[in-house]
N, C-alpha and C positions, 0 to 999 in steps of 0.2 A: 449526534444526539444533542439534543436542545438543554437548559436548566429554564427553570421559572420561579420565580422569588414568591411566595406566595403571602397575600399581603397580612399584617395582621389586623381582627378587628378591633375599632375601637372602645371594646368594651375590655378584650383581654391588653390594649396596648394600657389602659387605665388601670386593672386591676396589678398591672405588672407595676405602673408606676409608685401604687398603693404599697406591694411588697417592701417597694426601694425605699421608701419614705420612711418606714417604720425604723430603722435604725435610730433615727435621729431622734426618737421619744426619748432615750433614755437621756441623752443631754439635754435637753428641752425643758424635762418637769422639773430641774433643778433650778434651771434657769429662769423661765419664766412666775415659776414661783417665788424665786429670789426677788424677783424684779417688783412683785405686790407686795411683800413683805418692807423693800424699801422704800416704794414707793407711799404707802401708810405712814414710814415712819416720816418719811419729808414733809407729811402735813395732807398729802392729795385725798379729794373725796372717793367714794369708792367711784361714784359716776365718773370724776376725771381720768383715774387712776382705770377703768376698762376702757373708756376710751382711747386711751394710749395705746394701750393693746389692740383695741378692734379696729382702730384707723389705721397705726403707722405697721404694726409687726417687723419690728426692725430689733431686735433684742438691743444691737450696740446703740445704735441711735438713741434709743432710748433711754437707757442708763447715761449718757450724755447731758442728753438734753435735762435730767432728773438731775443730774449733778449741776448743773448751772443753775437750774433752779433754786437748790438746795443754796448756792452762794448767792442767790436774790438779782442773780441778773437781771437784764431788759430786757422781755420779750424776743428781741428783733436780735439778743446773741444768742439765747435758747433755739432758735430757729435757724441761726447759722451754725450754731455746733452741732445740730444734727443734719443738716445739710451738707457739712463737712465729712462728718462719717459715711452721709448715705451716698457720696458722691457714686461709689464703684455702682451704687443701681444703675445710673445711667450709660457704664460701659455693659452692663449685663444686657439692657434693653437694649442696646445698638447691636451686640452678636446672637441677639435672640432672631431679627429682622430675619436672617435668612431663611430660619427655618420655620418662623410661625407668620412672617408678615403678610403671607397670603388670607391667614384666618379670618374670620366675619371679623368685623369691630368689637362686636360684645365681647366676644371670645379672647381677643389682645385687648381688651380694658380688662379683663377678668386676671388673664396671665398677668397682667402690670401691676394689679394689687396684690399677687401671691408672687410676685417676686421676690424674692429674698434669696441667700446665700445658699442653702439647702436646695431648695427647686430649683436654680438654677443651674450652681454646678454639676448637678443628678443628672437632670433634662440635656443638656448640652454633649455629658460625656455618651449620655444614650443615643442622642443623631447621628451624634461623630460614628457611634461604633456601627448604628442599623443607617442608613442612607435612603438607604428605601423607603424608610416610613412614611407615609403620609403627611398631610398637614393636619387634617382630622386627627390620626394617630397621635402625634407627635402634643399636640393641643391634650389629650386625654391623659400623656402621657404626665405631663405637667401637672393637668389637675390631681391625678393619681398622690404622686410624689405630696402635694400640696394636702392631701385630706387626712390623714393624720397629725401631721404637725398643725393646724391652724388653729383646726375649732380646741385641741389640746394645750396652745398656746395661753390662750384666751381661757379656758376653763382652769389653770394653773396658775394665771394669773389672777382669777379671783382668791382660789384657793390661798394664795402670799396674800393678798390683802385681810381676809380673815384671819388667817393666822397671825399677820401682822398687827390688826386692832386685840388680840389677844395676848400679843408681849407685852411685860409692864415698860412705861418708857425707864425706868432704872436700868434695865439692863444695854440702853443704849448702841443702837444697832450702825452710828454713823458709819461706822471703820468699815462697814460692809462692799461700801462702794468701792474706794481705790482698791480695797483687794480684790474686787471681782475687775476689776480695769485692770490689771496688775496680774490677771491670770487669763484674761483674754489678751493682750499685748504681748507679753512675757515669749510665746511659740513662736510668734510671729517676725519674732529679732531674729533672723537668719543668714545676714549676710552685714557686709561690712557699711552701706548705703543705713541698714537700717538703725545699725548701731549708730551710726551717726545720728539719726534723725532723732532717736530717741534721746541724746545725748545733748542737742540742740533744743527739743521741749523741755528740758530739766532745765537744761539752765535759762532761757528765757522766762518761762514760767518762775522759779523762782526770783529773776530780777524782778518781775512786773507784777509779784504777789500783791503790791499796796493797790493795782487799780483798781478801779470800783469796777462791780456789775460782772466779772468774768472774764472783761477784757484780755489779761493777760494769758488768761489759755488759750484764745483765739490767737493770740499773738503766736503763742509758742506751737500752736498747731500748726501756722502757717511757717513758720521756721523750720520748724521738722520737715515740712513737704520741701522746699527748697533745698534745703540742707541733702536731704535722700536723696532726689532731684540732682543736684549738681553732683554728688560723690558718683553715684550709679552710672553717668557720663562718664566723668573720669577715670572710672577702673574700670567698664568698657573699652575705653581709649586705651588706656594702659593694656589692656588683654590683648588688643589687637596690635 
């Protein structure tokens, strides 16, 4: 007796993608609302402040690059501290190749804008598990996952910047930022590498609090990554 995997279309591989997505609103509207609310408060016009949004969609990146701003950096460290954060997009788009790099071009420039953390790791765990899928599939599957959170992104982040041109500035929203840095980082301390690493931005960062422009948190980001970096080898080494 024979089986046959019967393929799915890409309208339900889509609509299934859509299901998947939908979890991810409920941390999303807090977030991306957060994100216009500070964003308002740091000065940005409303047209700057959705551009952020409809360009990069990078939540962390963002509140980055809003925080170096906020200490009046150079253009050219706003641009490397969120190129530091977005690094992992480009290991996302190197393990996306296998399964989408067959797609039209329009198709992988469209995946490449809705890259982010959410689609990705959705999309990936769903190949791994259906193998079969198609490449059409698999491309639907993505945009699926992708249409909930995006344009809700962006419509949330207006919503924080309204809301944010309606707080009085007395009430003073700065502290907003490190605690949301502080609650995104915070889970993410998991093993002994990481504790390092964080332990090694503290104290760099505040040695090199006097530089101008932001400097010093680049400094201390790039400490932390070595820092991680060599521990992670070492008690590797040690394991084995």
């Amino acid at each position: 007796m024979t089986t046959s995997t019967a393929k799915v279309p890409a309208k339900s591989a889509y609509l299934a993608g859509v299901r998947d997505g939908l979890p991810f609103v409920i941390m999303l509207i807090p977030f991306a609302t957060l994100f216009g609310v500070v964003a308002t408060d740091a000065g940005l016009t409303l047209a700057q402040a959705m551009g952020f949004s409809v360009l990069v969609i990078a939540g962390a990146s963002q509140f980055a690059a809003l925080q170096m701003m906020v200490e009046n950096a150079a253009l050219p460290f706003v641009m490397l501290a969120a190129l530091a954060v977005n690094l992992r997009m480009a290991m996302y788009s190197a393990s996306l190749v296998p399964y989408l790099g067959a797609a039209p071009l329009w198709q992988r420039a469209l995946v490449s804008y809705l890259n982010f953390d959410q689609t990705y790791i959705t999309s990936v765990t769903r190949y791994e598990a259906r193998p079969e899928m198609s490449v059409a599939d698999r491309v639907a599957y993505f945009l699926g996952v992708a249409t909930p959170i995006t344009p809700l992104w962006v419509i949330m982040t207006l919503v924080g910047i309204l809301a944010g041109a309606a707080i009085p500035d007395a009430w003073a929203l700065d502290f907003i930022m490190p605690i949301m840095f502080l609650a995104m980082v915070a889970p993410m301390i998991k093993s002994v590498a990481h504790v390092a690493a964080a332990a090694a931005s503290i104290i760099v960062a505040l040695a090199f609090i006097s530089l101008p422009s932001g400097t010093g948190l680049l400094m201390a980001a790039a400490a932390a990554m070595v820092t991680g970096a060599v521990v992670e080898i070492w008690t590797e080494g040690w394991r084995k």
